[in-house]
PDB file with one MODEL, atoms N, CA, C and O in Angstrom:
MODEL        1
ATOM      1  N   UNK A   1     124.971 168.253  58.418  1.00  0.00           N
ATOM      2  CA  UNK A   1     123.830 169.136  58.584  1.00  0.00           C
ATOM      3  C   UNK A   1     122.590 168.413  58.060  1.00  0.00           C
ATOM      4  O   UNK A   1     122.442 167.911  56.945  1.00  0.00           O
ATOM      5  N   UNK A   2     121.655 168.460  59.164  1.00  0.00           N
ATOM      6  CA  UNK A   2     120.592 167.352  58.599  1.00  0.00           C
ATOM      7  C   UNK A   2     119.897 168.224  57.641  1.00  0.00           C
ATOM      8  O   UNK A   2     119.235 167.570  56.836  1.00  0.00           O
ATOM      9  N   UNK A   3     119.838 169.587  57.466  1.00  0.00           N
ATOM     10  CA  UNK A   3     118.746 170.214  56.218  1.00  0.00           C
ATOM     11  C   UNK A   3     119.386 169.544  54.615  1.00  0.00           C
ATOM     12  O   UNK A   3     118.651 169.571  53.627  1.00  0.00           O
ATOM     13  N   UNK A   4     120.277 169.184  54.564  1.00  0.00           N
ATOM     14  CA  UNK A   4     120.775 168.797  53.293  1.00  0.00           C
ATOM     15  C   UNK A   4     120.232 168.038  52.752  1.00  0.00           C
ATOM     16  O   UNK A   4     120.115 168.029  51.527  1.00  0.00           O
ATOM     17  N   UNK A   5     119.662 167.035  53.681  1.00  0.00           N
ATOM     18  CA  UNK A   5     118.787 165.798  52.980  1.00  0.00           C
ATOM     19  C   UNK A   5     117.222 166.797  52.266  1.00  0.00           C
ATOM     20  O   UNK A   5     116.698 166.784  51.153  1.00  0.00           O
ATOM     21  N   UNK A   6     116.984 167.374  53.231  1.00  0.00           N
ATOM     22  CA  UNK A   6     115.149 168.313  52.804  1.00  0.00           C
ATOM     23  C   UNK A   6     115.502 168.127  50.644  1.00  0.00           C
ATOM     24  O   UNK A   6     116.449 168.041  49.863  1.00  0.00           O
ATOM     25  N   UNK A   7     114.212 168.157  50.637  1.00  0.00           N
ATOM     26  CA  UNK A   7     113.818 168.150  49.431  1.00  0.00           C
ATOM     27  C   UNK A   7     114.433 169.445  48.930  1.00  0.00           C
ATOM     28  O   UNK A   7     114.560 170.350  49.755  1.00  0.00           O
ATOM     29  N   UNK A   8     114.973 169.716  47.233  1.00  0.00           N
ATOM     30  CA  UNK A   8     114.948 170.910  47.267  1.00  0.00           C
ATOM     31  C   UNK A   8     114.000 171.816  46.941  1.00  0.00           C
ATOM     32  O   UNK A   8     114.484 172.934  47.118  1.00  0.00           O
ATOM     33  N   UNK A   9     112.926 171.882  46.564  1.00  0.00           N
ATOM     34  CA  UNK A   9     111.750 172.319  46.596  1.00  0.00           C
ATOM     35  C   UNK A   9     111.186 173.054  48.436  1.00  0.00           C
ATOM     36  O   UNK A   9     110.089 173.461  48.817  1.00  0.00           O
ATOM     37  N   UNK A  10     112.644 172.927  49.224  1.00  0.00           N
ATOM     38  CA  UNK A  10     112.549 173.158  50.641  1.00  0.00           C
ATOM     39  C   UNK A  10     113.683 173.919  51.312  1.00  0.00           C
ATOM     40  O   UNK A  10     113.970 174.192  52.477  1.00  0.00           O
ATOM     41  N   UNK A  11     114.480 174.270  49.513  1.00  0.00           N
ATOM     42  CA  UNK A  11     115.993 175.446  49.657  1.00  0.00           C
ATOM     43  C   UNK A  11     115.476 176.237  50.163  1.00  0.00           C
ATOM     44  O   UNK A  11     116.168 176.565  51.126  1.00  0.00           O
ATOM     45  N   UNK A  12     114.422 176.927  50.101  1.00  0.00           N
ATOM     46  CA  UNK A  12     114.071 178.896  50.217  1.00  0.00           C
ATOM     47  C   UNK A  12     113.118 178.632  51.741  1.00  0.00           C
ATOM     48  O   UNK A  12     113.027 179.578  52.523  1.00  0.00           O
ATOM     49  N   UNK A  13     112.633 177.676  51.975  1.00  0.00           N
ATOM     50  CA  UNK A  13     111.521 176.913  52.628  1.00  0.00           C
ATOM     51  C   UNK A  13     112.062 177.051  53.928  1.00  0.00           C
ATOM     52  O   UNK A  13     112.549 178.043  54.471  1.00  0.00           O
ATOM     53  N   UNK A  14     111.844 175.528  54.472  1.00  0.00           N
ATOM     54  CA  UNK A  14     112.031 175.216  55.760  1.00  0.00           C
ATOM     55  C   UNK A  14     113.760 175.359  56.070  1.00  0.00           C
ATOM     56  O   UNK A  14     114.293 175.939  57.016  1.00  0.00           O
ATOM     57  N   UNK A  15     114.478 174.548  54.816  1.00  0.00           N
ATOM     58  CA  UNK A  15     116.142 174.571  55.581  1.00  0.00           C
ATOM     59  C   UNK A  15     116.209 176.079  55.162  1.00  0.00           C
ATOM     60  O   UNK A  15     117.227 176.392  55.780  1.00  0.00           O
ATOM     61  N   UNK A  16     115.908 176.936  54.685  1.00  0.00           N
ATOM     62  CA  UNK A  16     116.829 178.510  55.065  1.00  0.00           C
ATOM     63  C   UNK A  16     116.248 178.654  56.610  1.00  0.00           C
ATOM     64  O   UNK A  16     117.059 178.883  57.507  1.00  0.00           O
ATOM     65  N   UNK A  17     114.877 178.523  56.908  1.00  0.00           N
ATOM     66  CA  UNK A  17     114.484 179.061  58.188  1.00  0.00           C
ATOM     67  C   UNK A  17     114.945 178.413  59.662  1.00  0.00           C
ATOM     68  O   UNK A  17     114.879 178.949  60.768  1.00  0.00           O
ATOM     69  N   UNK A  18     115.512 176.863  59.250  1.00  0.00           N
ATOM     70  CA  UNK A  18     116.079 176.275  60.235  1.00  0.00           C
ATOM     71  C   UNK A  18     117.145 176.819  60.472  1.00  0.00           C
ATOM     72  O   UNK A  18     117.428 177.049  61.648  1.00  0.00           O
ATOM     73  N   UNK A  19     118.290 177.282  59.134  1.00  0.00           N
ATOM     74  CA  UNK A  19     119.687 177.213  59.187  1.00  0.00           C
ATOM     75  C   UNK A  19     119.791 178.717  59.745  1.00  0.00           C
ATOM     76  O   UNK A  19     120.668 179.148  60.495  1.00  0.00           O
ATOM     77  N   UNK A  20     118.734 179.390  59.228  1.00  0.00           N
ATOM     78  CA  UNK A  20     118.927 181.132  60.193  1.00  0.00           C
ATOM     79  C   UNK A  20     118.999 181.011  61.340  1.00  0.00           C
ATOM     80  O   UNK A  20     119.822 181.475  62.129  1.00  0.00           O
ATOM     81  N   UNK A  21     117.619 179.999  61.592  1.00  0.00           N
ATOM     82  CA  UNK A  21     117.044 180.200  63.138  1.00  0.00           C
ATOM     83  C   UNK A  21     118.328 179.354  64.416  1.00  0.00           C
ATOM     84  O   UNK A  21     118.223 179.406  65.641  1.00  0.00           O
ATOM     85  N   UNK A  22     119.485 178.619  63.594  1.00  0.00           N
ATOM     86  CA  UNK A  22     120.287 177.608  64.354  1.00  0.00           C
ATOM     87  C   UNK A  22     121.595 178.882  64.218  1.00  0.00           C
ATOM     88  O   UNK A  22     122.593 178.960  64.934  1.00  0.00           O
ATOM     89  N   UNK A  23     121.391 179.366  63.613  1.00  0.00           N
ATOM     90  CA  UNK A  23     122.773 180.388  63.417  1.00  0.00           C
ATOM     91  C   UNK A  23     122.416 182.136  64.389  1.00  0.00           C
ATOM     92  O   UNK A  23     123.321 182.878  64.771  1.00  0.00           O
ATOM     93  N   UNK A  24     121.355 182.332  64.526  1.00  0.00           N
ATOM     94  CA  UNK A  24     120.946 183.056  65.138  1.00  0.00           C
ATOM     95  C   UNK A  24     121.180 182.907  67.075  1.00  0.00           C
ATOM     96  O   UNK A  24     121.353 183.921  67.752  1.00  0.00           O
ATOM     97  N   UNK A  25     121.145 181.686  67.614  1.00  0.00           N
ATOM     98  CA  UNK A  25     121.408 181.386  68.791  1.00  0.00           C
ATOM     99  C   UNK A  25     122.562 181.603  69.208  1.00  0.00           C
ATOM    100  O   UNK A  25     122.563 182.174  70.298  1.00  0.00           O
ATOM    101  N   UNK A  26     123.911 181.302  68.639  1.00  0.00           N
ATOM    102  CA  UNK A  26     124.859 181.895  69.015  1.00  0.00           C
ATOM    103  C   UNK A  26     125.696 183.320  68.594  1.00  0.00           C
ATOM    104  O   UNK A  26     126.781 183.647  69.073  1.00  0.00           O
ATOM    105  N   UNK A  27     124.915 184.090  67.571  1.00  0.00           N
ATOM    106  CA  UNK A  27     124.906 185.349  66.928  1.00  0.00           C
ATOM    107  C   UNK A  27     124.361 185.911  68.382  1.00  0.00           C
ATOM    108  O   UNK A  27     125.110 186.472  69.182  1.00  0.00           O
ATOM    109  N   UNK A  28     123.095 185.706  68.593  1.00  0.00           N
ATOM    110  CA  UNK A  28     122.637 186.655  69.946  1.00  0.00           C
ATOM    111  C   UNK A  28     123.040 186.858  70.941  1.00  0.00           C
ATOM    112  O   UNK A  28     123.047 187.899  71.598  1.00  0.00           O
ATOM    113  N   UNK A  29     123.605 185.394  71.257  1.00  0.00           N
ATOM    114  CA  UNK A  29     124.545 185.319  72.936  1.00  0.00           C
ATOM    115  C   UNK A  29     125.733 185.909  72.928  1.00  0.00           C
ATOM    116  O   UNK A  29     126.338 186.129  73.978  1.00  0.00           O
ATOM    117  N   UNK A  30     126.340 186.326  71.398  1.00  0.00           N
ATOM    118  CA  UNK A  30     127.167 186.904  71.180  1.00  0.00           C
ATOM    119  C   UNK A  30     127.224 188.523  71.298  1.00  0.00           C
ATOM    120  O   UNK A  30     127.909 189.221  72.046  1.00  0.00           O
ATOM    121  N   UNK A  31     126.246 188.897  70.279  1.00  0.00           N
ATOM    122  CA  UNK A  31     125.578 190.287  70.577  1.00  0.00           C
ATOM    123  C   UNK A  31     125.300 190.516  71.728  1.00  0.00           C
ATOM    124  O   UNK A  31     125.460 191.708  71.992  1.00  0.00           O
ATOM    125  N   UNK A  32     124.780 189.627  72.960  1.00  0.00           N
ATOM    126  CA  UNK A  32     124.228 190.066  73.794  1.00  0.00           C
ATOM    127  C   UNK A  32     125.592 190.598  74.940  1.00  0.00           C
ATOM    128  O   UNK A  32     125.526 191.433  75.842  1.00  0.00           O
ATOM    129  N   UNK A  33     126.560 189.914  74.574  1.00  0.00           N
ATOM    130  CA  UNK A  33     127.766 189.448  75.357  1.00  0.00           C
ATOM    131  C   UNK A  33     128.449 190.770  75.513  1.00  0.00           C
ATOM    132  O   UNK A  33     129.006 191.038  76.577  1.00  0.00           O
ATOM    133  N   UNK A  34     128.435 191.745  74.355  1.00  0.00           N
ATOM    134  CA  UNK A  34     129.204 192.601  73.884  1.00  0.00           C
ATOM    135  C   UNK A  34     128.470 194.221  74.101  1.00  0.00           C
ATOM    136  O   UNK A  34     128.853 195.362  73.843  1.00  0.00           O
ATOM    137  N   UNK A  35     127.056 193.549  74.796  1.00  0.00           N
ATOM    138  CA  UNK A  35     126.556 194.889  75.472  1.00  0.00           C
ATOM    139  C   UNK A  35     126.694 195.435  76.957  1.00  0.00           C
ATOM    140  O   UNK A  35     126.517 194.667  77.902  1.00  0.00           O
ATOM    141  N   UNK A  36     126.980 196.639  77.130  1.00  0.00           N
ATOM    142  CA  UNK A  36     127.051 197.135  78.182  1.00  0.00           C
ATOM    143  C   UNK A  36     126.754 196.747  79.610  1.00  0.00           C
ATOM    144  O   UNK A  36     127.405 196.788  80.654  1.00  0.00           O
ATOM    145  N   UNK A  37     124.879 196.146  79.106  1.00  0.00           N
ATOM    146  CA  UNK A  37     124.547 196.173  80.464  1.00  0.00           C
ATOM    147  C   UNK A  37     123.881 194.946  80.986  1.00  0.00           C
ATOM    148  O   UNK A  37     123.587 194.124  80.119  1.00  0.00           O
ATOM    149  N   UNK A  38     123.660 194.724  81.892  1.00  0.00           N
ATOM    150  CA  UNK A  38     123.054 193.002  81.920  1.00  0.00           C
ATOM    151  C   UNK A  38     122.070 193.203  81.623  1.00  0.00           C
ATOM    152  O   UNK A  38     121.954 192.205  80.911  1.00  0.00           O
ATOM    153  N   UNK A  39     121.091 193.711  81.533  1.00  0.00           N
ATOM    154  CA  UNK A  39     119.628 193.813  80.919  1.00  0.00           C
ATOM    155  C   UNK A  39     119.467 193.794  79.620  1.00  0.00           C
ATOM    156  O   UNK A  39     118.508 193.325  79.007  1.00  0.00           O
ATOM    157  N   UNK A  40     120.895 194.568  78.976  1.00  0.00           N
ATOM    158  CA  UNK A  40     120.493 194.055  77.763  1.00  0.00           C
ATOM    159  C   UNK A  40     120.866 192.975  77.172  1.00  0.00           C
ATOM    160  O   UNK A  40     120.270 192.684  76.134  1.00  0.00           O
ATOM    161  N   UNK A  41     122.091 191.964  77.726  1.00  0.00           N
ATOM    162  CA  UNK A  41     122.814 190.563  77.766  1.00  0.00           C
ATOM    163  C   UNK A  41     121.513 189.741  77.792  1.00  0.00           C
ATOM    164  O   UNK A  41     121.269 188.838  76.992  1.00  0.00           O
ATOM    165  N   UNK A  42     120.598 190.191  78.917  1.00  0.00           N
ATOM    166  CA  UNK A  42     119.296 189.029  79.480  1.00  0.00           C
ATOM    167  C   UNK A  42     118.475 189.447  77.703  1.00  0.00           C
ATOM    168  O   UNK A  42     118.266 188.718  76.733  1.00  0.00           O
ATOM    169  N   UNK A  43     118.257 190.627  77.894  1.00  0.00           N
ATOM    170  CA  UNK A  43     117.577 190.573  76.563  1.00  0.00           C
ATOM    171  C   UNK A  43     117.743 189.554  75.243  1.00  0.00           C
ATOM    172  O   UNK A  43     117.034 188.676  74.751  1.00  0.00           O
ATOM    173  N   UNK A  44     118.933 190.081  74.956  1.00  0.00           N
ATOM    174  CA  UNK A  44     119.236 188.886  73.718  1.00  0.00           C
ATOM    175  C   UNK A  44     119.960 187.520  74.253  1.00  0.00           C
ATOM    176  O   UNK A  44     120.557 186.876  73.390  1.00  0.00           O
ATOM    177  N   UNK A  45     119.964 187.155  75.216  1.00  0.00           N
ATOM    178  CA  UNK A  45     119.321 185.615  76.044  1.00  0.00           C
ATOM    179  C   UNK A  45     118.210 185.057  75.615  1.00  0.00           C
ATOM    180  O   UNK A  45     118.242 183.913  75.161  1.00  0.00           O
ATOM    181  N   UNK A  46     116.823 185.912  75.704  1.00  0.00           N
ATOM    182  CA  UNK A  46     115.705 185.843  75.737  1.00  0.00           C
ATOM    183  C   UNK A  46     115.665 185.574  73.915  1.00  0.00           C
ATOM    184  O   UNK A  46     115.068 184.614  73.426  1.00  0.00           O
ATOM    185  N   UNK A  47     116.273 186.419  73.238  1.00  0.00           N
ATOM    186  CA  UNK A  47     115.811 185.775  72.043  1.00  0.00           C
ATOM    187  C   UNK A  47     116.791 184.806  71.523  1.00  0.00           C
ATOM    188  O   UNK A  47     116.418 184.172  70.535  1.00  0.00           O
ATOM    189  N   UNK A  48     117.647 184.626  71.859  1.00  0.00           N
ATOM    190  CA  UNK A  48     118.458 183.123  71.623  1.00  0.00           C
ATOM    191  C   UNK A  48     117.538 182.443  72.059  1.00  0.00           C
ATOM    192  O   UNK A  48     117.422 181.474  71.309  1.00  0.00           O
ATOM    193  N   UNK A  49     116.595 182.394  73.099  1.00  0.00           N
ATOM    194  CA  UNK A  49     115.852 181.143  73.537  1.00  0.00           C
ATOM    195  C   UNK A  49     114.463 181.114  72.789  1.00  0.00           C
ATOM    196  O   UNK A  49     113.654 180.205  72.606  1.00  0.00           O
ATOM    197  N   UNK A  50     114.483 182.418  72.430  1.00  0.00           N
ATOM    198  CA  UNK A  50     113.327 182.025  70.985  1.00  0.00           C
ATOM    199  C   UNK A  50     113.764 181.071  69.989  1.00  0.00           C
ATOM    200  O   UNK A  50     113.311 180.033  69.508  1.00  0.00           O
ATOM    201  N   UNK A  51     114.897 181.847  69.831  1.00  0.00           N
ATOM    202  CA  UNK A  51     116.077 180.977  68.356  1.00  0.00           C
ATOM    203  C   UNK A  51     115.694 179.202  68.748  1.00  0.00           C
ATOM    204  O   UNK A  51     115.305 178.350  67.950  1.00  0.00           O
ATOM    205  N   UNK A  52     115.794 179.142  69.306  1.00  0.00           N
ATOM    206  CA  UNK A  52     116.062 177.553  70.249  1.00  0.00           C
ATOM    207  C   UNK A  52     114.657 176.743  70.077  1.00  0.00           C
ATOM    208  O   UNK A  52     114.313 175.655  69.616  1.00  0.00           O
ATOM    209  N   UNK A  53     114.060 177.815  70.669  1.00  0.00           N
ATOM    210  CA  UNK A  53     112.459 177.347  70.420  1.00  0.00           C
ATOM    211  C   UNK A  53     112.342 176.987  68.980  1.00  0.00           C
ATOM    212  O   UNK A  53     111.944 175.951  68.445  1.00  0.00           O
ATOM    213  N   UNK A  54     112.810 178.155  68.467  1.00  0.00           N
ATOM    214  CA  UNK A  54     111.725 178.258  66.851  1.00  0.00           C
ATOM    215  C   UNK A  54     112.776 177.104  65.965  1.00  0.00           C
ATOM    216  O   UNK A  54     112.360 176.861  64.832  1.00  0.00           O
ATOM    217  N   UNK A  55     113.880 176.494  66.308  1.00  0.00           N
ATOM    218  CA  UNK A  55     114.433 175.599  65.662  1.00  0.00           C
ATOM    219  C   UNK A  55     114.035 173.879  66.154  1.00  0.00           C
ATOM    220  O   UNK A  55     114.152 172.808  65.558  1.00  0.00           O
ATOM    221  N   UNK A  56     113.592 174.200  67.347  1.00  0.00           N
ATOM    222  CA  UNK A  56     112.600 172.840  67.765  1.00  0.00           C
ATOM    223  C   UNK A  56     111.587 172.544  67.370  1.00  0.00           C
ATOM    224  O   UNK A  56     111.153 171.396  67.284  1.00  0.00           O
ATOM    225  N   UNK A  57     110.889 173.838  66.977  1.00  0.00           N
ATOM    226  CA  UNK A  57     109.472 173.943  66.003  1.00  0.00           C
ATOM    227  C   UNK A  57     109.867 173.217  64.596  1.00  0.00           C
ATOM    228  O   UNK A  57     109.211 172.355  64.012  1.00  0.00           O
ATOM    229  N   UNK A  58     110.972 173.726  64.250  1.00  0.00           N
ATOM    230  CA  UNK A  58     110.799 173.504  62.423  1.00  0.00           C
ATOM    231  C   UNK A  58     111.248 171.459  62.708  1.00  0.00           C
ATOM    232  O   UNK A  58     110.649 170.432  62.387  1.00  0.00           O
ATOM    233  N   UNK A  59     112.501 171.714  63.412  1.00  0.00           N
ATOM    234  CA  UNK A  59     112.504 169.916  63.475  1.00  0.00           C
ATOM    235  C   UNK A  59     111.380 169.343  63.581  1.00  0.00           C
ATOM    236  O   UNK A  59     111.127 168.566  62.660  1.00  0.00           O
ATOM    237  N   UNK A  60     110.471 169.468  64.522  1.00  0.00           N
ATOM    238  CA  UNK A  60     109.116 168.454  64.746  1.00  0.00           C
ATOM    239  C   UNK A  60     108.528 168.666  63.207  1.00  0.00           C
ATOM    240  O   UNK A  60     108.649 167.599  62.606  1.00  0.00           O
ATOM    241  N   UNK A  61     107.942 169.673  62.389  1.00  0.00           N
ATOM    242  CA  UNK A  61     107.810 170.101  61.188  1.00  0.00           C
ATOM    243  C   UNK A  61     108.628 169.226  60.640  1.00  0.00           C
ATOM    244  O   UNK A  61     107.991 168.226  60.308  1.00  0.00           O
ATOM    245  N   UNK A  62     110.061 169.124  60.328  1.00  0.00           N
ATOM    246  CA  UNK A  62     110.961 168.563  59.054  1.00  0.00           C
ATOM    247  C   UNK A  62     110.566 166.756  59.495  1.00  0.00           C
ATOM    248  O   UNK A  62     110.890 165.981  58.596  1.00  0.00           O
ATOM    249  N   UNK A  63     109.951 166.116  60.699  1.00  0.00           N
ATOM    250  CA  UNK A  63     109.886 165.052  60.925  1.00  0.00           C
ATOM    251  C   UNK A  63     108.420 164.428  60.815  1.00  0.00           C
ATOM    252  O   UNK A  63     108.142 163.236  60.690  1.00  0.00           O
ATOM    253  N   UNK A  64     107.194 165.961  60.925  1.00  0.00           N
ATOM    254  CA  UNK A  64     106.124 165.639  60.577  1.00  0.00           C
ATOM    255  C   UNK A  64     106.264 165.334  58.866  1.00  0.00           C
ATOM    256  O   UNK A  64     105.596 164.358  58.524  1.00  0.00           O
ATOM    257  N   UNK A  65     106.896 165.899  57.937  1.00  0.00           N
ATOM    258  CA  UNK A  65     106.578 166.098  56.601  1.00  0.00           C
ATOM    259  C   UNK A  65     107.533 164.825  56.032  1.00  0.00           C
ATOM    260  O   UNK A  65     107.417 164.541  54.840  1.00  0.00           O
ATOM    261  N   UNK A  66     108.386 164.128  56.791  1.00  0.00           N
ATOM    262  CA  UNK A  66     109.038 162.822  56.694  1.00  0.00           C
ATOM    263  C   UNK A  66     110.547 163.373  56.185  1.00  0.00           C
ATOM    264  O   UNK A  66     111.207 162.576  55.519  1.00  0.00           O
ATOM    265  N   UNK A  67     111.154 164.763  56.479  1.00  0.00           N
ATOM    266  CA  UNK A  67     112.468 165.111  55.688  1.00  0.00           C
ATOM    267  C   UNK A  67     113.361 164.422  56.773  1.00  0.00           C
ATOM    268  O   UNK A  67     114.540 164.346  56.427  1.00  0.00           O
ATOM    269  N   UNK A  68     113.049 163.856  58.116  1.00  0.00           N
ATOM    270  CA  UNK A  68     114.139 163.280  59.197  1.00  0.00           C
ATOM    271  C   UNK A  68     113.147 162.439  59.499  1.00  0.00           C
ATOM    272  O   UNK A  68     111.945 162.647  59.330  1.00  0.00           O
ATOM    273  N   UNK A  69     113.788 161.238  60.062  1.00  0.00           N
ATOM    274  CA  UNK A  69     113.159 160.451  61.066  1.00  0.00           C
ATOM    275  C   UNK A  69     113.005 160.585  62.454  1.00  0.00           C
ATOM    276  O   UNK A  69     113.550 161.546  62.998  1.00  0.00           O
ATOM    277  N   UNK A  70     112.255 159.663  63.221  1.00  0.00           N
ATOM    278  CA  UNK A  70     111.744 160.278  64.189  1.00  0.00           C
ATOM    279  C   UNK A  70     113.094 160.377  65.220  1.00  0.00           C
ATOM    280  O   UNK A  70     113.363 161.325  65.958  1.00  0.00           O
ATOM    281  N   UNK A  71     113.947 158.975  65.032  1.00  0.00           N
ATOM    282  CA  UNK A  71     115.412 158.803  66.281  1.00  0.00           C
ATOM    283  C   UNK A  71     116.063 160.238  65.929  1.00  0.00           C
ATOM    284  O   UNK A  71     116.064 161.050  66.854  1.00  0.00           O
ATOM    285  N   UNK A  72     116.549 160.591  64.847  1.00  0.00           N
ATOM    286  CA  UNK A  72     117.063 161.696  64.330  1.00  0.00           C
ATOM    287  C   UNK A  72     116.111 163.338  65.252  1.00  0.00           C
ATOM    288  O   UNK A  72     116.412 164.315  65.937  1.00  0.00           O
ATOM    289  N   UNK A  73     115.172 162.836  64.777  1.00  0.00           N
ATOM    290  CA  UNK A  73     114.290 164.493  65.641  1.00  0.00           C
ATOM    291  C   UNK A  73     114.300 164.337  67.023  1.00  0.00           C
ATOM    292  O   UNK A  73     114.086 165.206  67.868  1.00  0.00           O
ATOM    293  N   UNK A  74     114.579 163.095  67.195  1.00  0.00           N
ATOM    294  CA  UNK A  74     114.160 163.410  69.100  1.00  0.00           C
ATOM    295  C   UNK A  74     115.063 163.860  69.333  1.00  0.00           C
ATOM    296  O   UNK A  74     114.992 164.904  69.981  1.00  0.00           O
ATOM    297  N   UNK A  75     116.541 163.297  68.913  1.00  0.00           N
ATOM    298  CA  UNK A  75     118.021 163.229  69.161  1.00  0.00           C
ATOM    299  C   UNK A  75     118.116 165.495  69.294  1.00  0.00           C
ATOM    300  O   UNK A  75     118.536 166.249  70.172  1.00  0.00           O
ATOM    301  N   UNK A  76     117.368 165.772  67.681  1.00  0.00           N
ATOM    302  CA  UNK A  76     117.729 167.271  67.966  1.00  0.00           C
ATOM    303  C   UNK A  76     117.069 167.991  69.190  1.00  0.00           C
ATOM    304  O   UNK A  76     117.436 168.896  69.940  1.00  0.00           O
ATOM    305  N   UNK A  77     116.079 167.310  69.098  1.00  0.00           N
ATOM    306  CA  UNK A  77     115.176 167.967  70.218  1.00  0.00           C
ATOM    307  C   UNK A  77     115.540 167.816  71.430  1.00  0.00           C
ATOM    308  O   UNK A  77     115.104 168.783  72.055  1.00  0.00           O
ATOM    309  N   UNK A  78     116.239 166.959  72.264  1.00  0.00           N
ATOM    310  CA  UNK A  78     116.706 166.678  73.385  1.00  0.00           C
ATOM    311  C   UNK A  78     117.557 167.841  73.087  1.00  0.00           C
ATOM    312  O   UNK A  78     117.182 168.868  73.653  1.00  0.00           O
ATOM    313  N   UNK A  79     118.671 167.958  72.301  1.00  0.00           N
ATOM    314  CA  UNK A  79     119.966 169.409  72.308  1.00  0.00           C
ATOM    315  C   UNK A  79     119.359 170.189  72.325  1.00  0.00           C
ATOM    316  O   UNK A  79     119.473 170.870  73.345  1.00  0.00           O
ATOM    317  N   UNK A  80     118.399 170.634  71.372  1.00  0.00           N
ATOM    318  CA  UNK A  80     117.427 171.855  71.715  1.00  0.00           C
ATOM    319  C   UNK A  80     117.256 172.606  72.555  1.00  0.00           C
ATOM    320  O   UNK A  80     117.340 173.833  72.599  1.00  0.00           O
ATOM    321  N   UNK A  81     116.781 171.201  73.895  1.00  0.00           N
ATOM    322  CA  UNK A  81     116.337 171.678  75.339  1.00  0.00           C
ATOM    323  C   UNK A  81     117.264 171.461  76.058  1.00  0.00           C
ATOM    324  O   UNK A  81     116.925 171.618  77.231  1.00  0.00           O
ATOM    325  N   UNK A  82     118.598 171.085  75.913  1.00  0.00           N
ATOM    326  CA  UNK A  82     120.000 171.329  76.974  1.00  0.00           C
ATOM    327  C   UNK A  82     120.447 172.418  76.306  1.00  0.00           C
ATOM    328  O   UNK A  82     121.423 172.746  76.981  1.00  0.00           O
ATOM    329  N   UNK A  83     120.373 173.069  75.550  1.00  0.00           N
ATOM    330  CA  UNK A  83     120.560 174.471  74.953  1.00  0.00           C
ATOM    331  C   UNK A  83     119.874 175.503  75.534  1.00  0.00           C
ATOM    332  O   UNK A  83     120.454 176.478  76.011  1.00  0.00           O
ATOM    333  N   UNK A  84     118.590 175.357  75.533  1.00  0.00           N
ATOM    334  CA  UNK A  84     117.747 176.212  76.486  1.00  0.00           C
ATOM    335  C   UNK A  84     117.641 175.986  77.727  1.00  0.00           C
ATOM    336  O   UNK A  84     116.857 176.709  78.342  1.00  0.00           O
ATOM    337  N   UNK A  85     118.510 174.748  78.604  1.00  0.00           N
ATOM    338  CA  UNK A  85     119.030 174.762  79.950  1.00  0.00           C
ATOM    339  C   UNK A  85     120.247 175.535  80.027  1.00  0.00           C
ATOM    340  O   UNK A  85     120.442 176.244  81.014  1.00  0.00           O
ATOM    341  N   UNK A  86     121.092 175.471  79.080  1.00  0.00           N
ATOM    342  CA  UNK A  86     122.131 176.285  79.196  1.00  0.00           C
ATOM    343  C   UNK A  86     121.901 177.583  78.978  1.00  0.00           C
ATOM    344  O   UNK A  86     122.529 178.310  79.748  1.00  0.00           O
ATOM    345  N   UNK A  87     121.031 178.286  77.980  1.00  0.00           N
ATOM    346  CA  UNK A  87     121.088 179.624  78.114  1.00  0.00           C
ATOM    347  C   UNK A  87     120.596 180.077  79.304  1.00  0.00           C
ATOM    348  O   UNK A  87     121.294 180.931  79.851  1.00  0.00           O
ATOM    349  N   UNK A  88     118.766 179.477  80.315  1.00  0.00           N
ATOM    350  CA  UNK A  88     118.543 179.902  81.164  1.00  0.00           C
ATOM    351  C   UNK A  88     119.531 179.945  82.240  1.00  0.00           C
ATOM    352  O   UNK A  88     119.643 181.049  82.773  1.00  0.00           O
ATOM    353  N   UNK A  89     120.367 178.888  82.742  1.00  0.00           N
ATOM    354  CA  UNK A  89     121.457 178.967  83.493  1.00  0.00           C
ATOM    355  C   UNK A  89     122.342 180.009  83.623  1.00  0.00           C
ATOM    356  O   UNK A  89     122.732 180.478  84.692  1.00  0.00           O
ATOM    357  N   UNK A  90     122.734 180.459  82.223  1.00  0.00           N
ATOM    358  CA  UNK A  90     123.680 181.528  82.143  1.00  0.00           C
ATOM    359  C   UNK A  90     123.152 183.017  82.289  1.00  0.00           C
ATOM    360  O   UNK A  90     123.793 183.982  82.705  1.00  0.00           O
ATOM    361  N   UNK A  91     121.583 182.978  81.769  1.00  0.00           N
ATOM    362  CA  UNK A  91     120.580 184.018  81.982  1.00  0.00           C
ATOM    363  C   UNK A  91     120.221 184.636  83.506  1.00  0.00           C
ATOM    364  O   UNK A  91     119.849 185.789  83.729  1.00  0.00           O
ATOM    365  N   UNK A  92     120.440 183.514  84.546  1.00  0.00           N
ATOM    366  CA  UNK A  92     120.133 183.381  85.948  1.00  0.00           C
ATOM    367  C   UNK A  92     121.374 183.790  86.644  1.00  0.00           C
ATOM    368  O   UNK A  92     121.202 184.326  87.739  1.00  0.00           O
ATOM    369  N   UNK A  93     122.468 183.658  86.269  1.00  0.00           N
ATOM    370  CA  UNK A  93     123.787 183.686  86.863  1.00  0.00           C
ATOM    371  C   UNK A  93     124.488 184.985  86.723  1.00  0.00           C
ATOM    372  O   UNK A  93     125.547 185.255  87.290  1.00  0.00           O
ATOM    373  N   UNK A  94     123.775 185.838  85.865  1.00  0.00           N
ATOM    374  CA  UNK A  94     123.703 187.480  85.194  1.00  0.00           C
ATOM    375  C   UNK A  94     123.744 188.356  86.713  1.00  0.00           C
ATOM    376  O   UNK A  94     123.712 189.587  86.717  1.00  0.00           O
TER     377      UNK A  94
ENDMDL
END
């Protein structure tokens, strides 16, 4: 888990908000999985792909402030966005 390296002065900080925001993506697709109706499946789709977003945000962040390097951030950021190819895919196929 790359938050381990973060400073700890960055426990309560950035790695809790990464490690929610990376644990939250498959919590939702899960939740979403287990609802009734496809609208509400697409719904929490839609915020897994926030989740996705907002964990691509904090990487560029953990690589602006020097807690990863840059091979390391692109590397997440490329999964990031085959993550958010895969949810839209599965979002479309609803």
């Amino acid at each position: 888990m790359v938050s381990k390296a973060f400073p700890e002065s960055e426990k309560f900080g950035l790695t809790n908000q990464l490690r929610r925001a990376a644990i939250s993506i498959p919590s939702n697709i899960a939740e979403g999985a287990g609802r009734k109706s496809k609208a509400d499946f697409q719904r929490f789709l839609r915020i897994a792909e926030g989740s996705t977003n907002e964990v691509e945000t904090q990487i560029i962040i953990a690589k602006n402030l020097n807690f990863i390097d840059s091979k390391s951030a692109k590397k997440m950021v490329k999964e990031a966005n085959e993550i958010l190819k895969m949810i839209g895919g599965f979002s479309k196929a609803l």
